[in-house]
Legacy VTK file of the C-alpha trace (Angstrom):
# vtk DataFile Version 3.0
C-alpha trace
ASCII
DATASET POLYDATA
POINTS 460 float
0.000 0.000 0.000
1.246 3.234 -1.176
2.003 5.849 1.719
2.913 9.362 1.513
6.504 9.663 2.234
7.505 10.936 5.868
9.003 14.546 6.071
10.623 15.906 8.297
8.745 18.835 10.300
10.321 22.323 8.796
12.715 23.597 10.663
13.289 27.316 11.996
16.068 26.839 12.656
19.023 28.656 10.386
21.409 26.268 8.595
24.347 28.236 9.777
23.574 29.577 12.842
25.361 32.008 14.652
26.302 32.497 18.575
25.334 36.648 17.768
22.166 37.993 17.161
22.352 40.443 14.471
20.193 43.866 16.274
19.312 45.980 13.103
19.818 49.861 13.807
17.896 52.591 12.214
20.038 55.188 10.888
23.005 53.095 9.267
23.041 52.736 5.630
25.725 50.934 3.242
27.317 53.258 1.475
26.833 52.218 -2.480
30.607 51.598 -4.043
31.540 54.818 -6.270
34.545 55.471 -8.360
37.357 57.580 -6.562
37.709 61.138 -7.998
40.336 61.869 -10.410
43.561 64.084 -9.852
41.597 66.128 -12.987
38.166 66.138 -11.331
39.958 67.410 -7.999
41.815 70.100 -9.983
38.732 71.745 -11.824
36.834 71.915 -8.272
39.809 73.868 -6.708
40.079 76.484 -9.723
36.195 76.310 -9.296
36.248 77.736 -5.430
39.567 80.049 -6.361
37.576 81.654 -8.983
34.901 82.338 -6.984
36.906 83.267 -3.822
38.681 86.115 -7.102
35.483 87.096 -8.510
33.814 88.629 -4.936
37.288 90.411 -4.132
37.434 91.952 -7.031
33.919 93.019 -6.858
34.446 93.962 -3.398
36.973 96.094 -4.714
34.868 97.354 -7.308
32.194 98.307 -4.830
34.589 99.879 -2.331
36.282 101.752 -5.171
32.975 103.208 -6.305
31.491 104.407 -2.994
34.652 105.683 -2.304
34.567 107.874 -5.485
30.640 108.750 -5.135
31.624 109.958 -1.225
34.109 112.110 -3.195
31.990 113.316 -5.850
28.875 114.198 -3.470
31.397 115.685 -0.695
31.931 118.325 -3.636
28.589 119.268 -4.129
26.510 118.701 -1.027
27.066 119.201 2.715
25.442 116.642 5.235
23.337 117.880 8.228
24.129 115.595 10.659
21.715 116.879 13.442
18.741 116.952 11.196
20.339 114.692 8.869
20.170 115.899 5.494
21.701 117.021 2.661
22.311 120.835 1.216
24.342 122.537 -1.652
28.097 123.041 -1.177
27.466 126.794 -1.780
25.023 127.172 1.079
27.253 126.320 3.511
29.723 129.380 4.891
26.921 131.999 3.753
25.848 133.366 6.967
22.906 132.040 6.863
22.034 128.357 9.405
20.339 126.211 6.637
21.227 122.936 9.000
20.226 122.345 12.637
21.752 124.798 15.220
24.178 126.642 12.381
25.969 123.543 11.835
26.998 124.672 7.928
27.924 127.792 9.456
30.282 126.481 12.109
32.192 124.426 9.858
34.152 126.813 8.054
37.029 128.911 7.919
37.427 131.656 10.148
40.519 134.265 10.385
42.258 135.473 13.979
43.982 139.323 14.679
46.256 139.122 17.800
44.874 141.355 20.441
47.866 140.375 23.294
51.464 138.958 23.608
51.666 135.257 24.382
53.508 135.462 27.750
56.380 132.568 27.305
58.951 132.381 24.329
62.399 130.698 23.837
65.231 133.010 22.740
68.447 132.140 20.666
69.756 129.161 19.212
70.153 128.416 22.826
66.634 127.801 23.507
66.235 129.997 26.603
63.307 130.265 28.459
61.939 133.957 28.438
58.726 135.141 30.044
56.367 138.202 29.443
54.657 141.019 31.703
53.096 144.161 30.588
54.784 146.357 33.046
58.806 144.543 31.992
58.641 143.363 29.312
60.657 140.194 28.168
63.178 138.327 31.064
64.433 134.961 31.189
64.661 133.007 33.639
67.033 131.896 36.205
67.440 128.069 36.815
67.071 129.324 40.660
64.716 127.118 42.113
63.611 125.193 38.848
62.528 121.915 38.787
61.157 119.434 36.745
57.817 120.187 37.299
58.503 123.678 35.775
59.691 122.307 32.966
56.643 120.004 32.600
54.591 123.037 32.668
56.358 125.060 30.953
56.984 122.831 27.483
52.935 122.127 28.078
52.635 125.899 27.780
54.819 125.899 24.544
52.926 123.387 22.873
53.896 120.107 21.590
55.052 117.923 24.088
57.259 114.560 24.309
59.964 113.963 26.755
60.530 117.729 28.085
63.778 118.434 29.489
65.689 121.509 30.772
69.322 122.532 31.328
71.181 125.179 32.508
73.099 127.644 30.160
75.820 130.063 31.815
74.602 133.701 31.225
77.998 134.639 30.653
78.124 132.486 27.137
75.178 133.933 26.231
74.529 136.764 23.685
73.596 140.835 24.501
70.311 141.257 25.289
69.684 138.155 27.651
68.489 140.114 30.505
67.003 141.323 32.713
66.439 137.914 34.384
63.834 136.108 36.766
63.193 133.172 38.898
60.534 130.923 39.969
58.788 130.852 43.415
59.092 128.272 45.608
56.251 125.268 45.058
54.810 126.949 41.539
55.274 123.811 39.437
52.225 123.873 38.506
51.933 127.071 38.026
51.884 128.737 34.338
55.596 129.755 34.417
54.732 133.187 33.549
52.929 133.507 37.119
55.221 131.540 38.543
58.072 133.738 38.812
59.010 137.091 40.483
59.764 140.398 38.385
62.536 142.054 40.816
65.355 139.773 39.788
68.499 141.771 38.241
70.893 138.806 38.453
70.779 135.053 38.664
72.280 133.596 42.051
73.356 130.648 39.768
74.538 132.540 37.316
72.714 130.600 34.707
69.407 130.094 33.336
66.701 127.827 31.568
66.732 126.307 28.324
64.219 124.052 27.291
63.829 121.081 24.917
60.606 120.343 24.744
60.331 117.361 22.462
61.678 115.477 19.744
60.803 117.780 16.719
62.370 118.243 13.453
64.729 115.007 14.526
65.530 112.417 11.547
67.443 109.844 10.661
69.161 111.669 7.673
70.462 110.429 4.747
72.129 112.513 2.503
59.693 120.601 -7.248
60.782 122.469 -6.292
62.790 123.392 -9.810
66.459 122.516 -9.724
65.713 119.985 -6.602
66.371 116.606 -6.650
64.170 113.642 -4.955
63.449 113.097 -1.627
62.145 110.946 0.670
59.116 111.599 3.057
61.200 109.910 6.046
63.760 112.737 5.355
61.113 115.531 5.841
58.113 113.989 8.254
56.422 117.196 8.658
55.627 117.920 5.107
52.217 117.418 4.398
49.678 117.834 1.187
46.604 119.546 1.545
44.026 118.685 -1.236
40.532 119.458 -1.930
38.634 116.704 -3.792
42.088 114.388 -3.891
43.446 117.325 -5.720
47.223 118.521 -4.568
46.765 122.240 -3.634
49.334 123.328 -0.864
51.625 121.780 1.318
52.134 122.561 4.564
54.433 121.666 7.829
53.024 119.456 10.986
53.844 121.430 14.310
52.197 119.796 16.298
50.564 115.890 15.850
47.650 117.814 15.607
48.472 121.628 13.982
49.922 122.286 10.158
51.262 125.271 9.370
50.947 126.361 5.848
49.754 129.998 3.811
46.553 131.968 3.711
46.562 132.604 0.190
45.974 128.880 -0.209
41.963 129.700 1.442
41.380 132.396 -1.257
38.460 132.360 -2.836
35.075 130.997 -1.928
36.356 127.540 -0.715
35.643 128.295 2.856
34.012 124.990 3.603
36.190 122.770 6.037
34.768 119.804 4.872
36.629 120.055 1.072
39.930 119.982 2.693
41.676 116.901 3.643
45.504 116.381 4.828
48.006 113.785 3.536
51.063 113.076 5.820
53.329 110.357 5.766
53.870 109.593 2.235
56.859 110.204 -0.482
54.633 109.860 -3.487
51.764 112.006 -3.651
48.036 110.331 -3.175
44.913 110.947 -1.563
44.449 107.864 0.149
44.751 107.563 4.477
43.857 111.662 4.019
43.178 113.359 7.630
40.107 115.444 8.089
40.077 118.998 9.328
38.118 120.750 12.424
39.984 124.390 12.295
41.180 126.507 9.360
42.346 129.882 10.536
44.275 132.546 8.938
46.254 135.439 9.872
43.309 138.535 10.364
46.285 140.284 8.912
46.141 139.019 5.940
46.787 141.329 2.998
46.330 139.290 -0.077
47.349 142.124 -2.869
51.073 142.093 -1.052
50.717 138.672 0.455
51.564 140.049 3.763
50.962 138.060 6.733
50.549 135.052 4.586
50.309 132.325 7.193
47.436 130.242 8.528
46.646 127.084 10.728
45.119 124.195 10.135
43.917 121.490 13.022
43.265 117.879 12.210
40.318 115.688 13.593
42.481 113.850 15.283
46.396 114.134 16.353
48.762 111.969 13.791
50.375 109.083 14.791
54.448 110.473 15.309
56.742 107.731 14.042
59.375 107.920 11.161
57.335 109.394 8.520
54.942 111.477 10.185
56.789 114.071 12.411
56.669 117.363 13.627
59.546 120.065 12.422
60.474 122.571 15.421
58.931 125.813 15.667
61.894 128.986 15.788
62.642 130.217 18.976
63.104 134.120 19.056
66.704 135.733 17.577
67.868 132.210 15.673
70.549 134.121 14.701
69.986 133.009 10.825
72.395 135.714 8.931
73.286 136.245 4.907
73.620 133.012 3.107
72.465 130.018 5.939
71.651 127.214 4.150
67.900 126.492 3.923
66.272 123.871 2.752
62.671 123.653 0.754
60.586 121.091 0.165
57.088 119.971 -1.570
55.483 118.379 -5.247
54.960 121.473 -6.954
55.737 122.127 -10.661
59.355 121.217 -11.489
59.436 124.051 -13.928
57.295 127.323 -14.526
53.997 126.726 -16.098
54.955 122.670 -15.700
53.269 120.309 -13.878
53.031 118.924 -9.986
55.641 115.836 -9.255
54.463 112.790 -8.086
56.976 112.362 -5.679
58.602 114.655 -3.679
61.161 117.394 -4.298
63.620 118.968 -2.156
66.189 121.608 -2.387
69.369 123.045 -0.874
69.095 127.051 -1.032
70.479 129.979 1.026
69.055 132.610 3.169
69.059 135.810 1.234
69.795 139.323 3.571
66.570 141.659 3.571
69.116 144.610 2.531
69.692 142.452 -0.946
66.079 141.330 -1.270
64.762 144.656 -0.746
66.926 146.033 -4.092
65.233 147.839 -6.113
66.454 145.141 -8.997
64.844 142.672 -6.755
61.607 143.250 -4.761
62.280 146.800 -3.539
59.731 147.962 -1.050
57.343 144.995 -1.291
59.599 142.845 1.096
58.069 143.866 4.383
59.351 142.496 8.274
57.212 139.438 8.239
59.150 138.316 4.989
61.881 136.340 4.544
64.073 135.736 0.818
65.822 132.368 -0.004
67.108 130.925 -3.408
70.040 132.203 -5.752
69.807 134.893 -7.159
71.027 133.987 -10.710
68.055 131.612 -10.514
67.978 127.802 -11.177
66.470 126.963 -7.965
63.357 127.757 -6.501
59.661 126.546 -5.052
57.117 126.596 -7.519
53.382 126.790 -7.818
51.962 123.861 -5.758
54.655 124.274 -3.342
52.724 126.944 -1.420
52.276 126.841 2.290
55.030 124.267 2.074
58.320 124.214 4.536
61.550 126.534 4.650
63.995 125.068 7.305
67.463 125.349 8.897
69.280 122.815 10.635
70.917 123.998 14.006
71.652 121.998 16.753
70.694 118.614 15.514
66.928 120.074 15.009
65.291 121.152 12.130
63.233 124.684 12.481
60.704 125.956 10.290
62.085 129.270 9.800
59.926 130.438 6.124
56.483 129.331 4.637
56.308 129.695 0.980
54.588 132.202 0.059
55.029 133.902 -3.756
57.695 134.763 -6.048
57.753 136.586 -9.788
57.973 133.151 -11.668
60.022 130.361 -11.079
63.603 130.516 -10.296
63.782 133.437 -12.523
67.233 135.344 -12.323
67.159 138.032 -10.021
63.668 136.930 -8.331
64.129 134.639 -5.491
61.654 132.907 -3.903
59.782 135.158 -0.702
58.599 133.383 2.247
56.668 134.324 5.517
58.779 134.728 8.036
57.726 132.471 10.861
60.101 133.848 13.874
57.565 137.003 13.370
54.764 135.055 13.244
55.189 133.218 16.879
53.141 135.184 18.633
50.110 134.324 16.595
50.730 130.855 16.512
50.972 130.550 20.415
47.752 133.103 20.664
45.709 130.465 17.810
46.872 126.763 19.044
46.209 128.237 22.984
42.597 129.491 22.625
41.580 126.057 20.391
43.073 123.042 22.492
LINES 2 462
225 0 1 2 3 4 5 6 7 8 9 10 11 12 13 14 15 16 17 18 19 20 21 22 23 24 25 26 27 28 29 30 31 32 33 34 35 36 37 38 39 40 41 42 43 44 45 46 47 48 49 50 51 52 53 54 55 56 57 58 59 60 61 62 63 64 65 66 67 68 69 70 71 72 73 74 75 76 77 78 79 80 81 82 83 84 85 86 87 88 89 90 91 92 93 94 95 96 97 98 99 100 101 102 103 104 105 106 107 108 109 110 111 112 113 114 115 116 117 118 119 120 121 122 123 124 125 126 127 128 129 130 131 132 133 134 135 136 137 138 139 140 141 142 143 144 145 146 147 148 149 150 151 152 153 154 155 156 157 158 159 160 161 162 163 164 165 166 167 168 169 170 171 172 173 174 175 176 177 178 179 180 181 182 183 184 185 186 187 188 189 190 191 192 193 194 195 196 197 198 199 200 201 202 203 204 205 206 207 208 209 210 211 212 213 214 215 216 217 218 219 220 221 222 223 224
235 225 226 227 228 229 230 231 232 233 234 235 236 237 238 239 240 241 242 243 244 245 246 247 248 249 250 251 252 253 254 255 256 257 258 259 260 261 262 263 264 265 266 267 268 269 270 271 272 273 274 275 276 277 278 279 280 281 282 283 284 285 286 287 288 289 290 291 292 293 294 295 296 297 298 299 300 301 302 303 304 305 306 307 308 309 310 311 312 313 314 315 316 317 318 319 320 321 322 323 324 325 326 327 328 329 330 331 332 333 334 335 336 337 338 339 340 341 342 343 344 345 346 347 348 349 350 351 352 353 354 355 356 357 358 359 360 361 362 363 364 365 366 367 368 369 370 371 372 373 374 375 376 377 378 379 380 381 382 383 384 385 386 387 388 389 390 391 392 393 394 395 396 397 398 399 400 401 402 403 404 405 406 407 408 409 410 411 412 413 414 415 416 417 418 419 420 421 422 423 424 425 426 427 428 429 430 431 432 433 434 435 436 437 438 439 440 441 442 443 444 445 446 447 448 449 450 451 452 453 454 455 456 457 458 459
């Protein structure tokens, strides 16, 4: 009898089994097998990310570029109100009329300063001697009786630019005529302006010396050996010459005296550009640019000013903010009183003005080696006659060949004595360019010291 064969009961068991149970996770995926990347493939995706990395700099650079140029371009024709923050014309500003918030376009703009006093303290002679002032005796100097280093703390502050004061003692004997009459210091005035610090009775000095001052490290440099006729120069040569422009445009130069105070001409304000905002200052640079430019808070000229015989052609300017002093930004000495500068001293000009008459600026910057010319030969009638006045100074040759230039107005005159550089001349005009016969004329800065001292001490 046919049966149905006998199977075996399935089995759930797995033929191979295993000692692990496999736990499936959620989450965890094989990754499918791909072909590696060729060197090629890995070369095009690089030049992929550095072009794109080039392409925003460059249109960074673009952008900045532009805004930087429309900033210029609508500085030159429109003011901004910042209180009630908008926008006028250029040429309503300086009116004397408020079209912004609280005058604001009239504040802004240059203004011009008479001297109505004397500015009580002064150093005298290539010595550097302290001298101070009183209405009722005039000029004394003043003993080193009782000085200290307080005094001469407060004393340099008085003066004006300030780094590392110090004070010695000078014998009055080896001093020139016309040192006295002499004073001293009280007792515990070291605070004390040194003009009301000291006594007005003294004849002689118990020490038989008296102060001289060095107030800070101006018109030092590490020297190493257009102006038409110059030669180049570097800016680290002559820190303190500065550019001032309007609209990156080269008009004057001008001389730091301060980290915060240039010295340069009035005639460069004439006209109706009386707007502070269109004037910037360059420092610090050999080749002439516009970039890095400083802004300016204070233009004020000489209330003296006589532009048809460019008398009294001097003016201050005051930065935003004090420059940083390092090797090519630095201030040149002011002159103390009686220099002693006599008949062919050896000046030196500098600035990027036109290398020739009726040329062109120079992109970098010019200097030259000139003498001092004596007022008795500058004021020949074959020269300049009667138009030289006292607050005038000549330099150049006078067989010509040498000279500043147009663009180099406002620019620096200076003598080296003592290891210091002082601005002794501003430049101011001239018939031509180093024409034969007519040197260049600058303002004489020795007579200008009072008005300096007056303008930098009544805006701090």
């Amino acid at each position: 009898m046919w049966t149905a064969p006998h199977l075996p009961e399935e089995s759930t068991r797995p033929l191979n089994p295993s000692t692990q149970t496999v736990v499936l996770r959620p989450g965890r995926h094989r990754r499918p097998m791909t072909a590696p990347k060729t060197q090629k493939e890995k070369s095009s995706k690089r030049k992929k990310v550095l072009l794109t990395i080039l392409s925003v700099v460059v249109l960074l650079a673009i952008l900045a570029t532009a805004a930087y140029f429309i900033k210029v371009l609508i500085d030159s024709k429109y003011y901004f109100c910042k209180r009630s923050f908008k926008f006028i014309p250029i040429d309503l500003t300086c009116d004397g009329k408020s079209d912004c918030a609280g005058g604001e376009d009239e504040v802004t703009c240059l203004s011009a300063f008479t001297v109505n006093g004397t500015f009580p303290v002064r150093l005298w002679s290539e010595e550097s001697v302290l001298q101070v002032f009183a209405p009722s005796t005039g000029w004394r100097s003043v003993c080193s009786d009782g000085w200290t280093a307080e005094h001469t703390q407060t004393a340099c502050k008085q003066l004006g630019y300030t780094n590392k004061p110090q004070s010695s003692k000078v014998p009055v004997r080896s001093l020139p005529t016309g040192s006295g009459p002499f004073t001293a210091v009280r007792a515990g005035t070291g605070k004390t302006p040194v003009h009301q610090a000291t006594n007005i009775r003294n004849s002689v000095c118990q020490t038989g010396s008296v102060v001289a001052l060095s107030c800070s490290d101006c018109g030092q440099v590490d020297s190493r050996e257009r102006i038409v006729g110059g030669t180049d120069a570097d800016i680290e040569d002559w820190p303190w010459q500065v550019s001032l422009q309007q609209g990156g445009q080269h008009t004057c130069g001008g001389a730091l005296v301060t980290p915060r105070w240039v010295v340069t001409a009035a005639h460069c304000f004439t006209g109706n550009i009386k707007q502070l905002s269109r004037w910037k200052v360059v420092s610090g640079h050999t080749y002439m640019g516009s970039m890095a430019a400083s802004t300016v808070d204070r233009i004020i000229i000489n209330g003296e000013y006589d532009e048809a015989r460019n008398d009294y052609d001097i003016a201050l300017m005051r930065l935003y903010s004090p420059i940083s002093v390092g090797d090519s930004r630095r201030p040149v000495c002011l002159p103390p009183k009686a220099l002693g500068l006599t008949d062919g001293a050896t000046m030196a000009v500098t600035g990027w003005g036109y290398l020739e008459e009726n040329g062109k600026v120079s992109s970098r910057l010019q200097q030259a080696t000139i003498p001092l010319i004596s007022r008795t030969k500058c004021s020949k009638s074959t020269v300049y006659g009667s138009a030289i006045t006292e607050r005038m100074l000549c330099a150049g040759l006078l067989e010509g060949g040498v000279d500043a230039c147009q663009g180099d107005s406002g620019g620096p005159l200076v003598h080296l004595s003592s290891s210091k550089h002082y601005l002794v001349g501003v430049v101011s005009w001239g018939v031509g360019c180093a024409r034969r016969g007519k040197p260049g004329v600058y303002c004489n800065v020795e007579e200008m010291m009072n008005w300096i001292n007056l303008v930098i001490e009544k805006n701090p």
